[in-house]
PQR file of N, CA, C, O and H, with PARSE charges and radii, in Angstrom:
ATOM      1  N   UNK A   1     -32.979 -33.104 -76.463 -0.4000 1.5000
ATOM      2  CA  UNK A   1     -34.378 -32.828 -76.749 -0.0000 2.0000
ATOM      3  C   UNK A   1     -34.965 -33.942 -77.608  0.5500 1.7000
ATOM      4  O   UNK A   1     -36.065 -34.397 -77.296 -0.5500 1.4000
ATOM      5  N   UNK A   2     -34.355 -34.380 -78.594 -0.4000 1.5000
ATOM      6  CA  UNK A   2     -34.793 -35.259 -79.477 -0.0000 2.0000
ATOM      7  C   UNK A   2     -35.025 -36.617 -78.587  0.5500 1.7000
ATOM      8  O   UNK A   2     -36.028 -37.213 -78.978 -0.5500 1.4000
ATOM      9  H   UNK A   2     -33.461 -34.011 -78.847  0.4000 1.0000
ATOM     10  N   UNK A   3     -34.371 -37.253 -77.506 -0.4000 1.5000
ATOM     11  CA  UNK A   3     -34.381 -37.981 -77.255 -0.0000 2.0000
ATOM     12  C   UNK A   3     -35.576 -37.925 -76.078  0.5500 1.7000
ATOM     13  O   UNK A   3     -35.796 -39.027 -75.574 -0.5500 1.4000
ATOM     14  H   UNK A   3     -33.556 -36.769 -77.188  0.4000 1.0000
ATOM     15  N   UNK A   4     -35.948 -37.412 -75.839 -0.4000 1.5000
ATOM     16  CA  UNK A   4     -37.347 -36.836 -74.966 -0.0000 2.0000
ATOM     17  C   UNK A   4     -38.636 -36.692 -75.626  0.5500 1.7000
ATOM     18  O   UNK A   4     -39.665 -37.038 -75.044 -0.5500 1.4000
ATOM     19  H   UNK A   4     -35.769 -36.517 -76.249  0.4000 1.0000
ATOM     20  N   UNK A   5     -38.655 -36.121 -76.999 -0.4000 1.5000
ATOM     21  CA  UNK A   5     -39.629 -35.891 -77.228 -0.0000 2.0000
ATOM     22  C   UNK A   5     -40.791 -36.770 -77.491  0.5500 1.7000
ATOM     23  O   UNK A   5     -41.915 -36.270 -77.438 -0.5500 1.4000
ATOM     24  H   UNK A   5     -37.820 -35.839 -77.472  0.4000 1.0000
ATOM     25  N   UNK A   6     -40.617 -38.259 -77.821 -0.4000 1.5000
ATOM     26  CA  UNK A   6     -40.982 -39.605 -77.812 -0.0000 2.0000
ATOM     27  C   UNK A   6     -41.686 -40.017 -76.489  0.5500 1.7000
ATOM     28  O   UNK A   6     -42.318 -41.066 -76.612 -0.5500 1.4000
ATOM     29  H   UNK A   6     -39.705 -38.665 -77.864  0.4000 1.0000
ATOM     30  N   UNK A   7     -41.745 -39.310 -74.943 -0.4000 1.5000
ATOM     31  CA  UNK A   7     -41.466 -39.713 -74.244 -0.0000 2.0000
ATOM     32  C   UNK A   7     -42.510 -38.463 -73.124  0.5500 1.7000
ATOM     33  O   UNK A   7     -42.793 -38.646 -71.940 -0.5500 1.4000
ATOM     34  H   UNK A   7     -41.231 -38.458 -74.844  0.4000 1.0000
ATOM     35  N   UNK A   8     -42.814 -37.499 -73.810 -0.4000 1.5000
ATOM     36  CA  UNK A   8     -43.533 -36.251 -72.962 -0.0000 2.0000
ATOM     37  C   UNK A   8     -44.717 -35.377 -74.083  0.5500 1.7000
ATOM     38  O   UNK A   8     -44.691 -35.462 -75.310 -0.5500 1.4000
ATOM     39  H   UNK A   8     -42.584 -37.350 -74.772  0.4000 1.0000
ATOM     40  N   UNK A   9     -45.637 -34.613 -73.319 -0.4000 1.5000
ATOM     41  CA  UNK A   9     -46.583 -34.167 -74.518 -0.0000 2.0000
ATOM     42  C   UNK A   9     -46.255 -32.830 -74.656  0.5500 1.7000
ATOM     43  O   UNK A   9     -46.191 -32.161 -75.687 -0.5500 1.4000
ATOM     44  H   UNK A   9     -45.658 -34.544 -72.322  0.4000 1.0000
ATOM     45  N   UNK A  10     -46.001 -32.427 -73.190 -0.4000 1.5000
ATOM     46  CA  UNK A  10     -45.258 -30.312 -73.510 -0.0000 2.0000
ATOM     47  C   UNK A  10     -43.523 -30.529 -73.012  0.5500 1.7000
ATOM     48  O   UNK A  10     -42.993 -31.504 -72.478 -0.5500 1.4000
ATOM     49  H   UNK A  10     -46.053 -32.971 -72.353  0.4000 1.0000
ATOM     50  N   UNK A  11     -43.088 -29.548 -73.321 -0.4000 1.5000
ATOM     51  CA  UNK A  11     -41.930 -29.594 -73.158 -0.0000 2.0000
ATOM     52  C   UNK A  11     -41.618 -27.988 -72.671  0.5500 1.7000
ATOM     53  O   UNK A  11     -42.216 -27.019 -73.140 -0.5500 1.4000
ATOM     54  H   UNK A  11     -43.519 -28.756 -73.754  0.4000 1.0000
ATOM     55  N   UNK A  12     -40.669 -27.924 -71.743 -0.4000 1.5000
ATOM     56  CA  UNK A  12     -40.715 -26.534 -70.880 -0.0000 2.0000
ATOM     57  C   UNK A  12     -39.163 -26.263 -71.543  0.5500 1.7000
ATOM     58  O   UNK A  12     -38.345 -27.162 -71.352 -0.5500 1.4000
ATOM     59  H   UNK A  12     -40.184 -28.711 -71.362  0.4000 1.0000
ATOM     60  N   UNK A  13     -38.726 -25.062 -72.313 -0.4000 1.5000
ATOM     61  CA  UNK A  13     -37.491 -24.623 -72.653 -0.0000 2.0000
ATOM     62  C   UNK A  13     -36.872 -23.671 -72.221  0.5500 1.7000
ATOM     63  O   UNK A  13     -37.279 -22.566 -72.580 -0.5500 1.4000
ATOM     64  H   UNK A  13     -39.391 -24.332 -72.467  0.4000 1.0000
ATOM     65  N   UNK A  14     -36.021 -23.714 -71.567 -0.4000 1.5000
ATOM     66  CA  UNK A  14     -35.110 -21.878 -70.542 -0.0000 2.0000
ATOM     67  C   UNK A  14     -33.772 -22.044 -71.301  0.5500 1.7000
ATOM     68  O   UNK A  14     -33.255 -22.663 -72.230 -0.5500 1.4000
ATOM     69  H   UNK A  14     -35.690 -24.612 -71.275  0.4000 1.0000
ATOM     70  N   UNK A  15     -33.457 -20.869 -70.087 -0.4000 1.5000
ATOM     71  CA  UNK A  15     -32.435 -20.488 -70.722 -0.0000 2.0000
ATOM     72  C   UNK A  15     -32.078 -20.264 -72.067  0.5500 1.7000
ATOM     73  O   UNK A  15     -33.035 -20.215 -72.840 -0.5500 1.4000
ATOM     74  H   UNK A  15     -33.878 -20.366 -69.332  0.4000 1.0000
ATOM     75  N   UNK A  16     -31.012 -20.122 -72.528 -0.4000 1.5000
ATOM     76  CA  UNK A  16     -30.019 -19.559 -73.733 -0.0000 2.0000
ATOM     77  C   UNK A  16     -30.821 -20.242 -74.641  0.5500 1.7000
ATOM     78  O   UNK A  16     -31.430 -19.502 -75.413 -0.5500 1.4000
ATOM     79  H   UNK A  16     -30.235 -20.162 -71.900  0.4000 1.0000
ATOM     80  N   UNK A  17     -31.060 -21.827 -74.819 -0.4000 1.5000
ATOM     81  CA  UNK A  17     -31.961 -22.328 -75.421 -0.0000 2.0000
ATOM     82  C   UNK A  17     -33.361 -21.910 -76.171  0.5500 1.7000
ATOM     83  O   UNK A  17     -33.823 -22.403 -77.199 -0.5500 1.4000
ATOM     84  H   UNK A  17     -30.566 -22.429 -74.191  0.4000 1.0000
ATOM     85  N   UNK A  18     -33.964 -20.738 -75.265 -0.4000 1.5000
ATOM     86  CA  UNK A  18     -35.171 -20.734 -75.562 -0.0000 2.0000
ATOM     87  C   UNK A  18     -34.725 -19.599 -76.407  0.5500 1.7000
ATOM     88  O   UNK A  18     -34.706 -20.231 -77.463 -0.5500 1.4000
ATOM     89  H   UNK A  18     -33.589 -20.337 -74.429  0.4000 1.0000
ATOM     90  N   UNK A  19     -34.467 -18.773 -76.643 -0.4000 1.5000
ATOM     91  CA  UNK A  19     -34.053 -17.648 -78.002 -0.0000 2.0000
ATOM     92  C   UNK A  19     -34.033 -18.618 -79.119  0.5500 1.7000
ATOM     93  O   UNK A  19     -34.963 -18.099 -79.737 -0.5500 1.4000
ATOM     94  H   UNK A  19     -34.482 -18.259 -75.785  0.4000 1.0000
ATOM     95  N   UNK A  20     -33.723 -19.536 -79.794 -0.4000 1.5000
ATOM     96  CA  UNK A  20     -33.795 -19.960 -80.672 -0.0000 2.0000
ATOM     97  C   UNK A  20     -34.584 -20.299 -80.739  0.5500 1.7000
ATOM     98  O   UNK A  20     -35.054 -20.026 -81.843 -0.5500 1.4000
ATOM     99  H   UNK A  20     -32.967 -19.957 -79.292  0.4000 1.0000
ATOM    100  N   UNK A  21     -35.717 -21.292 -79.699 -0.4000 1.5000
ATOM    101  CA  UNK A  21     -37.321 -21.311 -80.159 -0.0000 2.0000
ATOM    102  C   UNK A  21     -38.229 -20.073 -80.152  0.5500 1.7000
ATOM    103  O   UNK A  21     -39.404 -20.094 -80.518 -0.5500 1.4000
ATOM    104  H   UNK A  21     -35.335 -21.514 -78.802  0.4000 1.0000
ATOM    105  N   UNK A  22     -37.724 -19.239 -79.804 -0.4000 1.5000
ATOM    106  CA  UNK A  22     -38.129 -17.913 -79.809 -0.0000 2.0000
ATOM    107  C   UNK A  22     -38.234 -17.616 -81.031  0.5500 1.7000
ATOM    108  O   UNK A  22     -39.317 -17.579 -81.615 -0.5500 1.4000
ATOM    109  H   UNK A  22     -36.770 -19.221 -79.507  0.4000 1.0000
ATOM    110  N   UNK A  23     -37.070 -17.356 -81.588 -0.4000 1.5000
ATOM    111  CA  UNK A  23     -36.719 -16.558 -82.935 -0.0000 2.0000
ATOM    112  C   UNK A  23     -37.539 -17.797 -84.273  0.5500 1.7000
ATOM    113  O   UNK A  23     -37.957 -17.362 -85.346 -0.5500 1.4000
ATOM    114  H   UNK A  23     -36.190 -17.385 -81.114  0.4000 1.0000
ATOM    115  N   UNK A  24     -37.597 -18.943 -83.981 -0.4000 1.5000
ATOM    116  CA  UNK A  24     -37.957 -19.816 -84.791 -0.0000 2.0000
ATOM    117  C   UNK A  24     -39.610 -19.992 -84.958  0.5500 1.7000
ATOM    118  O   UNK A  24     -40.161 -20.045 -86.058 -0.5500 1.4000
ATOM    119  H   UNK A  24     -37.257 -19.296 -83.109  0.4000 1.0000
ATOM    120  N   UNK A  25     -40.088 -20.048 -84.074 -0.4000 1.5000
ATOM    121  CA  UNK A  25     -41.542 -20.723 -83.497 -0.0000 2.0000
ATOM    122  C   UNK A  25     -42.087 -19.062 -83.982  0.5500 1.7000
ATOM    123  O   UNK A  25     -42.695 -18.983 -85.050 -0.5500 1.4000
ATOM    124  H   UNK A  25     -39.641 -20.005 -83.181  0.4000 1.0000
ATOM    125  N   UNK A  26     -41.877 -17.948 -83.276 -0.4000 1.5000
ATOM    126  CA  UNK A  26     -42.612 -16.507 -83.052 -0.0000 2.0000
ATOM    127  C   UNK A  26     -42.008 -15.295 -84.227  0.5500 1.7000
ATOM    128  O   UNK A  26     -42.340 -14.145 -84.512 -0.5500 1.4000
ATOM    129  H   UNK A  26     -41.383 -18.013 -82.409  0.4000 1.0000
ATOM    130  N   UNK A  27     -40.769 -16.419 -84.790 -0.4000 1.5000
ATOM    131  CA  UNK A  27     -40.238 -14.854 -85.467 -0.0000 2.0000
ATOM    132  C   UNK A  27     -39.661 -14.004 -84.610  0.5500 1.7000
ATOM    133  O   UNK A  27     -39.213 -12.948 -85.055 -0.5500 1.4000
ATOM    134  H   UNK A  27     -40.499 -17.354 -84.559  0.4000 1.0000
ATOM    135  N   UNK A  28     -39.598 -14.204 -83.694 -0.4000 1.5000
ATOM    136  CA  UNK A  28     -39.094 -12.688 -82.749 -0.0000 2.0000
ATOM    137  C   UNK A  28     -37.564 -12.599 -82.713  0.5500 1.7000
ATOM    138  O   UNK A  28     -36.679 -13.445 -82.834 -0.5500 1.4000
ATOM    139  H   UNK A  28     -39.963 -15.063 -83.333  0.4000 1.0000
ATOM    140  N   UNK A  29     -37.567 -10.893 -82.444 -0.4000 1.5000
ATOM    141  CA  UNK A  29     -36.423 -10.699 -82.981 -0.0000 2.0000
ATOM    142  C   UNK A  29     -35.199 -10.783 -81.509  0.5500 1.7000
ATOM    143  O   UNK A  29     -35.605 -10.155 -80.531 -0.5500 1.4000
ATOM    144  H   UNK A  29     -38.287 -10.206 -82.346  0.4000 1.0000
ATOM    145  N   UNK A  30     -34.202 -11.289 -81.379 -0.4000 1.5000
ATOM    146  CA  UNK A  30     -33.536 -12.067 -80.482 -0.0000 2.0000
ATOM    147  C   UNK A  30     -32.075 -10.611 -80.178  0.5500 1.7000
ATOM    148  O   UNK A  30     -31.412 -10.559 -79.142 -0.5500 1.4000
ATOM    149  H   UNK A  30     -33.872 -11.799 -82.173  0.4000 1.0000
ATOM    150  N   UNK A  31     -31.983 -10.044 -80.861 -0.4000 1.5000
ATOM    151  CA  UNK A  31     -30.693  -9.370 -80.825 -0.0000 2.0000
ATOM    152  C   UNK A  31     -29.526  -9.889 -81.170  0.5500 1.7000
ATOM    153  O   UNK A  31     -29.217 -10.231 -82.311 -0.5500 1.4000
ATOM    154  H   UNK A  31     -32.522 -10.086 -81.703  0.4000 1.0000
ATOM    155  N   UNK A  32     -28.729  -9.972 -80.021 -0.4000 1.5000
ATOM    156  CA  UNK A  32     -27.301 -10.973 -80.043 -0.0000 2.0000
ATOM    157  C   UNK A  32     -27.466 -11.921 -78.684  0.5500 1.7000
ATOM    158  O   UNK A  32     -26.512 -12.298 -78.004 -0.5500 1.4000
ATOM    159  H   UNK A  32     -28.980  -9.694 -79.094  0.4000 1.0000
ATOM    160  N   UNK A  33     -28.666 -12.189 -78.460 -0.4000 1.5000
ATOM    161  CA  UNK A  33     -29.153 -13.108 -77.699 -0.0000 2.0000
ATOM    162  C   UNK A  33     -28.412 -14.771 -78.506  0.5500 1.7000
ATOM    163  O   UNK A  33     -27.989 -14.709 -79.660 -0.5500 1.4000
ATOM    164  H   UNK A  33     -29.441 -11.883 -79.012  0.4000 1.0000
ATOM    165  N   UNK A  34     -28.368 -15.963 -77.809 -0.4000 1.5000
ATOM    166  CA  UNK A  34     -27.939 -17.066 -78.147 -0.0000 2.0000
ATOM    167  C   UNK A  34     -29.198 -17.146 -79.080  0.5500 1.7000
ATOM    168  O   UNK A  34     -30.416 -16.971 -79.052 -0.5500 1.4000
ATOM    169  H   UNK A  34     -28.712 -16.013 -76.871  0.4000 1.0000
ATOM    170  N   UNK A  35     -27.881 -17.625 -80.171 -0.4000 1.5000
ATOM    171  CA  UNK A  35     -28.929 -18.706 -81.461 -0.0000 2.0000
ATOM    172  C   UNK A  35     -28.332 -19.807 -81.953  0.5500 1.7000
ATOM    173  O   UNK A  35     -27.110 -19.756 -82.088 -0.5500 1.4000
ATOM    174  H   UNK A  35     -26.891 -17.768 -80.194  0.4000 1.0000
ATOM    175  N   UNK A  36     -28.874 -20.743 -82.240 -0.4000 1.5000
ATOM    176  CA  UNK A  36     -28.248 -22.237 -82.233 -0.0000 2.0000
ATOM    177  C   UNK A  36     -28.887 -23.061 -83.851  0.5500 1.7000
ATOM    178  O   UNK A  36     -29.751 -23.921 -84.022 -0.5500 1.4000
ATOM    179  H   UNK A  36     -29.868 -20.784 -82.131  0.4000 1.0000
ATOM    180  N   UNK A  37     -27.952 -22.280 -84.864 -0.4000 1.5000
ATOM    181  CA  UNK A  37     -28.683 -22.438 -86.373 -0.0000 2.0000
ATOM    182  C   UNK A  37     -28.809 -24.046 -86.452  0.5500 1.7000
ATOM    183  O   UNK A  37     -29.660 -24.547 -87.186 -0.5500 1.4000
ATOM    184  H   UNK A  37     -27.250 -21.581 -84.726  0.4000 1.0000
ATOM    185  N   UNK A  38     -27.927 -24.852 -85.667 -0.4000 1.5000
ATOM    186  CA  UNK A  38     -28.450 -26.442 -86.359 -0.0000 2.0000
ATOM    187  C   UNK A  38     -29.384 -27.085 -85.606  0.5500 1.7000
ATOM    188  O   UNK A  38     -29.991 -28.098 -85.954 -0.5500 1.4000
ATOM    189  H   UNK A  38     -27.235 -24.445 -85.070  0.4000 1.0000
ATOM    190  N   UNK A  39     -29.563 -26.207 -84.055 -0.4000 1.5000
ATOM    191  CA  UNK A  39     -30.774 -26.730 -83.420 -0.0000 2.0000
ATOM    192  C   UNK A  39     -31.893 -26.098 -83.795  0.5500 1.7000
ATOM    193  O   UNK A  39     -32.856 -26.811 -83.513 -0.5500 1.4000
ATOM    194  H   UNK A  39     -29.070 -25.384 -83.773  0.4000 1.0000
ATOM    195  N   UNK A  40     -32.153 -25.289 -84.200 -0.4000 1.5000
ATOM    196  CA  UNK A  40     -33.117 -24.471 -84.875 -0.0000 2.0000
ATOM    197  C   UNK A  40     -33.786 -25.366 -85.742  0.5500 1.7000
ATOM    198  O   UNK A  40     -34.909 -25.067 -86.148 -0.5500 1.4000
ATOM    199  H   UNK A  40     -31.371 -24.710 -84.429  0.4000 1.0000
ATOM    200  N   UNK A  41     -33.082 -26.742 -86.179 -0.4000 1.5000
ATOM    201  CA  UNK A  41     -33.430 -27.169 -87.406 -0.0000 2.0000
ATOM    202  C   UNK A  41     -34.651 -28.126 -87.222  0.5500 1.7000
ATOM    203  O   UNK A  41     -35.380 -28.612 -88.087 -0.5500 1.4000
ATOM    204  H   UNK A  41     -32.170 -26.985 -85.850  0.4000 1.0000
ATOM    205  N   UNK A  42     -34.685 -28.310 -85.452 -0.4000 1.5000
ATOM    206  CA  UNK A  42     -35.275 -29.620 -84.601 -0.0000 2.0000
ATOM    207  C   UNK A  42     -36.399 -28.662 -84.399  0.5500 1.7000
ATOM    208  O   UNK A  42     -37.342 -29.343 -83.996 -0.5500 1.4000
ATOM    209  H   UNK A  42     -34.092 -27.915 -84.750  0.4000 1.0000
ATOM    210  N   UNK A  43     -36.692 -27.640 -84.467 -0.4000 1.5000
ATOM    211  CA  UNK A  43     -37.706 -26.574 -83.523 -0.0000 2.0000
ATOM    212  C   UNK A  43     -39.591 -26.808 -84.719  0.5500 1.7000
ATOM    213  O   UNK A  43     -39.642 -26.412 -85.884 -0.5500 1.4000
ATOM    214  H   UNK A  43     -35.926 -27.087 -84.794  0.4000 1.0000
ATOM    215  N   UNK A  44     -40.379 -27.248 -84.254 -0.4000 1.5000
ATOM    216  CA  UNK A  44     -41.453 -27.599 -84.792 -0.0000 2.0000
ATOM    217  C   UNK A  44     -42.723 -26.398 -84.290  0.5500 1.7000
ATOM    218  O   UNK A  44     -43.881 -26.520 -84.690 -0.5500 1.4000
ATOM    219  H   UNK A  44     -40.338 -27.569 -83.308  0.4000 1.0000
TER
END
């Protein structure tokens, strides 16, 4: 991701991935859905 973002203006996120911009960006609550605490750290 980091290496893209330099490079595009939206960025489309799926899968397992997107629960952590989920939970980060909206607050929302994820369950035991995938969460990715050091990518979380990249999420703006």
């Amino acid at each position: 991701i980091n290496n893209m973002l330099d490079k595009v203006d939206e960025m489309i996120i799926g899968g397992g991935m997107a629960f952590t911009f989920l939970k980060v960006l909206n607050n929302m609550e994820i369950g035991t859905s995938l969460f990715d605490e050091e990518g979380a750290g990249i999420v703006k």
